[in-house]
RODO-500783 format. One record per residue (C-alpha): residue number from 0; z, x, y; residue in three letters. Coordinates in steps of 0.25 Angstrom, whole numbers, padded with zeros to 4 digits, always signed. Layout:
BEGIN
(NUM,(Z,X,Y),"Ala"),
...
END
This chain:
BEGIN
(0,(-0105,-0034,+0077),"Unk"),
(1,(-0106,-0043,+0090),"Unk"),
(2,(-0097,-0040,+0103),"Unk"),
(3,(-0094,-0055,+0101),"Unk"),
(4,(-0090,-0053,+0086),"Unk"),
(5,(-0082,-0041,+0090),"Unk"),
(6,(-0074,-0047,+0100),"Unk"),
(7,(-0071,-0059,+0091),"Unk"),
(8,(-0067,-0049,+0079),"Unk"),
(9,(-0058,-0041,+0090),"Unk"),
(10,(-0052,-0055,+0094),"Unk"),
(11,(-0049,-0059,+0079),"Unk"),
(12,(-0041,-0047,+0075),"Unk"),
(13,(-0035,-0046,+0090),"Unk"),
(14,(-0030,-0061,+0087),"Unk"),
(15,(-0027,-0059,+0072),"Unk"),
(16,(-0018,-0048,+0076),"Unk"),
(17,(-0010,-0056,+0087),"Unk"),
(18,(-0010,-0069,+0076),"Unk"),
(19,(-0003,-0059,+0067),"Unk"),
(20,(+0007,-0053,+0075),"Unk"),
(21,(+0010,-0068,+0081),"Unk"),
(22,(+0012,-0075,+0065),"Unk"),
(23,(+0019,-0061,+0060),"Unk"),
(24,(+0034,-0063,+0066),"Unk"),
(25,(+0032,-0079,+0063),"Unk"),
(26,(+0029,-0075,+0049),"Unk"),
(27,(+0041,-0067,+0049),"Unk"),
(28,(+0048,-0077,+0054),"Unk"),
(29,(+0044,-0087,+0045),"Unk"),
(30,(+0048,-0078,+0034),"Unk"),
(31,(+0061,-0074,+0038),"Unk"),
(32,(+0064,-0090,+0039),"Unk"),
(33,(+0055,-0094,+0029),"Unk"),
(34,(+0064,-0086,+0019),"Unk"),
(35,(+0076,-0091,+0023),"Unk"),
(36,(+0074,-0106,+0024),"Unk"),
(37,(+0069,-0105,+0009),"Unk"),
(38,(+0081,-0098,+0007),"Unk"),
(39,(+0090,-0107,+0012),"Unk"),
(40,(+0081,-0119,+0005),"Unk"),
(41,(+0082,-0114,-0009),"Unk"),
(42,(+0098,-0113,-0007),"Unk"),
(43,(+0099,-0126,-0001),"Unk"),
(44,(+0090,-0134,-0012),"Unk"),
(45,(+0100,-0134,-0022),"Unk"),
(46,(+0109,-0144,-0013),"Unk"),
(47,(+0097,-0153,-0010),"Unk"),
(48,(+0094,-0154,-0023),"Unk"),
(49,(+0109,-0159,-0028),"Unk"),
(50,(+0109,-0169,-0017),"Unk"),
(51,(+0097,-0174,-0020),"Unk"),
(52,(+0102,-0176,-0035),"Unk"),
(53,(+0116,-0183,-0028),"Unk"),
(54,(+0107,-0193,-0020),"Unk"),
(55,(+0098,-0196,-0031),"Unk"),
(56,(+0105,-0208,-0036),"Unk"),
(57,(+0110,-0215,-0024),"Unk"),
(58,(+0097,-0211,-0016),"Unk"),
(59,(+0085,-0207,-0024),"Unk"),
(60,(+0078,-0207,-0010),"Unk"),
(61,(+0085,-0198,-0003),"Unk"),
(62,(+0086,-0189,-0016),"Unk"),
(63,(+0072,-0187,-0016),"Unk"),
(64,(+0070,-0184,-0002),"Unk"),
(65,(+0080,-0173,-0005),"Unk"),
(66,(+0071,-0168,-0015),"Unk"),
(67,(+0059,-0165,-0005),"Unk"),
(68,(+0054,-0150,-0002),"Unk"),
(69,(+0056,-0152,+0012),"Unk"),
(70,(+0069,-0156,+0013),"Unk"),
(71,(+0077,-0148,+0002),"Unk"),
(72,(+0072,-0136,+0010),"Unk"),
(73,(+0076,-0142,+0022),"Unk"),
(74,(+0089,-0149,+0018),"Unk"),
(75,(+0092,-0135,+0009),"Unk"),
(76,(+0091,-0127,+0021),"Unk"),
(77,(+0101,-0138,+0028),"Unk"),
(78,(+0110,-0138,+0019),"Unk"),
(79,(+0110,-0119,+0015),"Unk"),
(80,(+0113,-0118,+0032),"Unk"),
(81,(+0124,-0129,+0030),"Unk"),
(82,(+0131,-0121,+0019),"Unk"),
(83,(+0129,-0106,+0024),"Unk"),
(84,(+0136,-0113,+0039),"Unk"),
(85,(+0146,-0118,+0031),"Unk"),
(86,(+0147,-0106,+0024),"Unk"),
(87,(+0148,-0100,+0037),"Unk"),
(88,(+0157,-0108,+0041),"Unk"),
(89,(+0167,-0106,+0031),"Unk"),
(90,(+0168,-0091,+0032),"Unk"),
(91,(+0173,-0093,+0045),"Unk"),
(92,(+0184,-0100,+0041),"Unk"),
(93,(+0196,-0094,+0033),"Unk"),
(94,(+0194,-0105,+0022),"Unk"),
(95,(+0181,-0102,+0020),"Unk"),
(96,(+0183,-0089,+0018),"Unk"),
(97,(+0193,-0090,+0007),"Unk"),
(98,(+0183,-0098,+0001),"Unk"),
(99,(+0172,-0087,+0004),"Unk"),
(100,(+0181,-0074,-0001),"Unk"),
(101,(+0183,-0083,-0013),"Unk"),
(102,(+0169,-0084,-0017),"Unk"),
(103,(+0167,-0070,-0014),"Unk"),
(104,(+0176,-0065,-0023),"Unk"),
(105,(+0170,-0074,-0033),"Unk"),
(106,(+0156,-0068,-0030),"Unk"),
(107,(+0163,-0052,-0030),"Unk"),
(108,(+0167,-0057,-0044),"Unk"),
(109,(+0152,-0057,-0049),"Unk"),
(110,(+0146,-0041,-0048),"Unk"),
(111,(+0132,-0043,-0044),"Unk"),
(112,(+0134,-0054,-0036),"Unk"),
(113,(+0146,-0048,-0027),"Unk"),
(114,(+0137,-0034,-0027),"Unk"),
(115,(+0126,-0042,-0019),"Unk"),
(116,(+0136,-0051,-0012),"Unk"),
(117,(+0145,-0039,-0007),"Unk"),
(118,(+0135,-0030,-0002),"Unk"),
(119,(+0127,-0044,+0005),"Unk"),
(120,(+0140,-0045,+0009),"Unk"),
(121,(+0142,-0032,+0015),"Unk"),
(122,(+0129,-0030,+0020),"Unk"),
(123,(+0131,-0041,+0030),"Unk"),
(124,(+0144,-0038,+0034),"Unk"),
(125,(+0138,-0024,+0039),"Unk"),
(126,(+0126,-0030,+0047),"Unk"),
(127,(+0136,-0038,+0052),"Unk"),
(128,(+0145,-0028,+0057),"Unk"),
(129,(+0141,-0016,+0067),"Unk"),
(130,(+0145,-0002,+0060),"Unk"),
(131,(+0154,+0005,+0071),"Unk"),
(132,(+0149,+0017,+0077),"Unk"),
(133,(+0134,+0013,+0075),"Unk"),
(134,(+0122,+0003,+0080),"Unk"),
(135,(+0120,-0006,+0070),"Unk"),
(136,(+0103,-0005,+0071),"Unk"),
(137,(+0101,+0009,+0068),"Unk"),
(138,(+0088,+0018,+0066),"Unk"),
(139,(+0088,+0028,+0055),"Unk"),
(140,(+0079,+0038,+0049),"Unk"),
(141,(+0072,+0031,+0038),"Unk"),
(142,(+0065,+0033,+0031),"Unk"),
(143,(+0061,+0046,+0038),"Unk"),
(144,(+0065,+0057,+0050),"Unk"),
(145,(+0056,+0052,+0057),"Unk"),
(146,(+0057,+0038,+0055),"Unk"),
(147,(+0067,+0027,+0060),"Unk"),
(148,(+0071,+0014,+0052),"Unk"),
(149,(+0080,+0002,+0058),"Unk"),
(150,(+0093,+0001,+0050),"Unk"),
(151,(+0106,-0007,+0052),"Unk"),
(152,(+0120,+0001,+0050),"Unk"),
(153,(+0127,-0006,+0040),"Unk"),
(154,(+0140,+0002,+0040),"Unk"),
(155,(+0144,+0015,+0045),"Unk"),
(156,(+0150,+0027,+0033),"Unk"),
(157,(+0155,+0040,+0033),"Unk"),
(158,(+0149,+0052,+0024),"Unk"),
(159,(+0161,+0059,+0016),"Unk"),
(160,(+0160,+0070,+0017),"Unk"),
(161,(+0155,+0074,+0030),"Unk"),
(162,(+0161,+0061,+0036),"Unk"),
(163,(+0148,+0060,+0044),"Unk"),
(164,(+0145,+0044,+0048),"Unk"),
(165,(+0135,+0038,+0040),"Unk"),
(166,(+0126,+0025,+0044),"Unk"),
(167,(+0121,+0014,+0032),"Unk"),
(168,(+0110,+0008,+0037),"Unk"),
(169,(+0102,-0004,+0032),"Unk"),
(170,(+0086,-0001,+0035),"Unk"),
(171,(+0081,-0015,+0031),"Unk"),
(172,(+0066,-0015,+0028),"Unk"),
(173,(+0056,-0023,+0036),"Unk"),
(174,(+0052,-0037,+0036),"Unk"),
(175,(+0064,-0038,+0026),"Unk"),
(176,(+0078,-0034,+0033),"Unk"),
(177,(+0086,-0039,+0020),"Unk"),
(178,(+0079,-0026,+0011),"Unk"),
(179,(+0081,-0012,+0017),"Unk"),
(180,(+0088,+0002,+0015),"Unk"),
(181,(+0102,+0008,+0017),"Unk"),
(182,(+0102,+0021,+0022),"Unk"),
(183,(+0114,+0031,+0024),"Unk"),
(184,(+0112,+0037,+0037),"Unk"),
(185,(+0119,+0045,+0045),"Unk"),
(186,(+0126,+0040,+0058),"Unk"),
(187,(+0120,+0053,+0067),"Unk"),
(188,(+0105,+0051,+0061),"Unk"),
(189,(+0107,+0033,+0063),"Unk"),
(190,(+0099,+0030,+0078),"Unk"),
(191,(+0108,+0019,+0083),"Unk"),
(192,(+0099,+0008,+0091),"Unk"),
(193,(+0102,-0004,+0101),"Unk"),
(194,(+0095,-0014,+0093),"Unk"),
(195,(+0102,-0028,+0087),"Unk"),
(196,(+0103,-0033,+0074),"Unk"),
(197,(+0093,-0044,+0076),"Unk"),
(198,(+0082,-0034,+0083),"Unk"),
(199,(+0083,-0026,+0072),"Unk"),
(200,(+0082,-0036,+0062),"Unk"),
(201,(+0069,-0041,+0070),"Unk"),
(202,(+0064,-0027,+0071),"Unk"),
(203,(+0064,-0026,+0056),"Unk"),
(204,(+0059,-0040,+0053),"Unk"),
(205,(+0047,-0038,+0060),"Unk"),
(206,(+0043,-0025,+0056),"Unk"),
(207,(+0046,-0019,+0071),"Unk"),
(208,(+0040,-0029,+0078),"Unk"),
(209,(+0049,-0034,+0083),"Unk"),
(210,(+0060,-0024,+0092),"Unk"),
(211,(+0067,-0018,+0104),"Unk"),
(212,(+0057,-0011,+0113),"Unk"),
(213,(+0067,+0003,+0111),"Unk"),
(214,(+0074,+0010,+0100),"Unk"),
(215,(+0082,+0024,+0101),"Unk"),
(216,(+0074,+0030,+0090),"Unk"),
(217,(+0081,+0044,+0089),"Unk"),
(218,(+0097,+0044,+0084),"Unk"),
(219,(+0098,+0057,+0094),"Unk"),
(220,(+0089,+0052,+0105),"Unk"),
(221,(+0081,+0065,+0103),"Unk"),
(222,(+0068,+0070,+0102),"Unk"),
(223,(+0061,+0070,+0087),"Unk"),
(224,(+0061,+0081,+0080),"Unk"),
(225,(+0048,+0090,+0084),"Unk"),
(226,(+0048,+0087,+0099),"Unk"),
(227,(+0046,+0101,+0105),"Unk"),
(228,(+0055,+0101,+0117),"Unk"),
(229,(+0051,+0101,+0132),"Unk"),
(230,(+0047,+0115,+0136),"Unk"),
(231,(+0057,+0122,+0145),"Unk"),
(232,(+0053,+0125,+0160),"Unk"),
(233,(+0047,+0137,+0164),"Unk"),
(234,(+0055,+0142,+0176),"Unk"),
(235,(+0069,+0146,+0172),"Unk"),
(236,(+0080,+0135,+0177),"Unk"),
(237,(+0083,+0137,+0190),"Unk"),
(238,(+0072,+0146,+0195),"Unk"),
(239,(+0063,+0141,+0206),"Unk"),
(240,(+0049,+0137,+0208),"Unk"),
(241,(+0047,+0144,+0220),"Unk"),
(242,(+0040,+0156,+0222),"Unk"),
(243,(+0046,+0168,+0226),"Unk"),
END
């Protein structure tokens, strides 16, 4: 091979590379919205669809523009922020939360259904809330010694028979945060850090691209295990380096 063609071979992968780091948080991006616009779209279809059906006699026109692709998706969209800022809304207001408390008590009535809703429910509620006595973005052993995970302290227990203060912490798996592992940890062995919610969250979205320039790595602030310690000096202390 050619100096020429090597140099161009060099500058292909060298630009492939810098392409690839460039498109891979806009991909993720894209994914992460892309997800929830169809969300949203599928919920919000249904209501296009019936007032499309209530205009159809008295404007056959408009009725059928309702029915383009395009705008159910953009007009279902619309119309799902509309409702959860009503929704919203509501709970903010002691009516609204009659009415809500109501319908909760109707879904707690169905087993299944109040399972999944009561522990979305309390999830929520507990990243929501900083535990007391605890950071809420934690490092923990996991899943070895040696080895640190990023986790979020969902609530603070207390062992029953030693009383000694345990840490349930949510390791949420990477590019995926909504899927990830509880562990019971206890509060000594938990390495409490200074980083948000939202750096976190971008620190597990990204893979670890994406992060403070500084963690506390160690819970005690100590050396590893295995790091020999600095050798003493070799004149006694207080003894001087003077001759005699």
């Amino acid at each position: 091979m050619n100096p020429g063609s090597h140099d161009r071979l060099r500058h292909f992968r060298r630009y492939l590379l810098v392409g690839v780091l460039t498109a891979a948080p806009l991909w993720v991006t894209w994914l992460v919205f892309d997800f929830i616009f169809s969300q949203l779209s599928r919920m919000g279809a249904p209501w296009v669809v019936a007032l499309s059906r209530a205009t159809r006699r008295s404007a056959p026109a408009v009725a059928d523009f309702l029915l383009e692709p395009w705008f159910q998706s953009l007009l279902g969209l619309v119309i799902t922020v509309a409702v959860i800022f009503l929704l919203g809304w509501m709970a903010t207001r002691v009516l609204g939360q009659r009415i809500i408390a109501a319908l909760e008590r109707l879904v707690h009535g169905i087993p299944l259904v109040a399972a999944i809703y009561g522990g979305t429910k309390r999830f929520l509620a507990a990243v929501k809330e900083k535990p007391s006595g605890v950071q809420r973005v934690v490092l923990i052993n996991f899943p070895s010694e040696e080895m640190k995970a990023v986790g979020f302290v969902t609530r603070v227990i207390r062992d029953d028979e030693t009383g000694e203060e345990l840490a349930a912490v949510y390791v949420p798996t990477s590019p995926n945060p909504t899927s990830g592992y509880i562990e019971i940890v206890p509060l000594s062995k938990v390495t409490s850090t200074d980083w948000t919610m939202d750096e976190a969250m971008s620190f597990v979205i990204t893979g670890g691209a994406t992060s403070p320039d500084r963690i506390r790595f160690r819970a005690d602030g100590g050396r590893s295990r295995g790091t020999p310690a600095e050798p003493a000096s070799a004149h006694p202390q207080g003894a001087s380096d003077a001759e005699p």
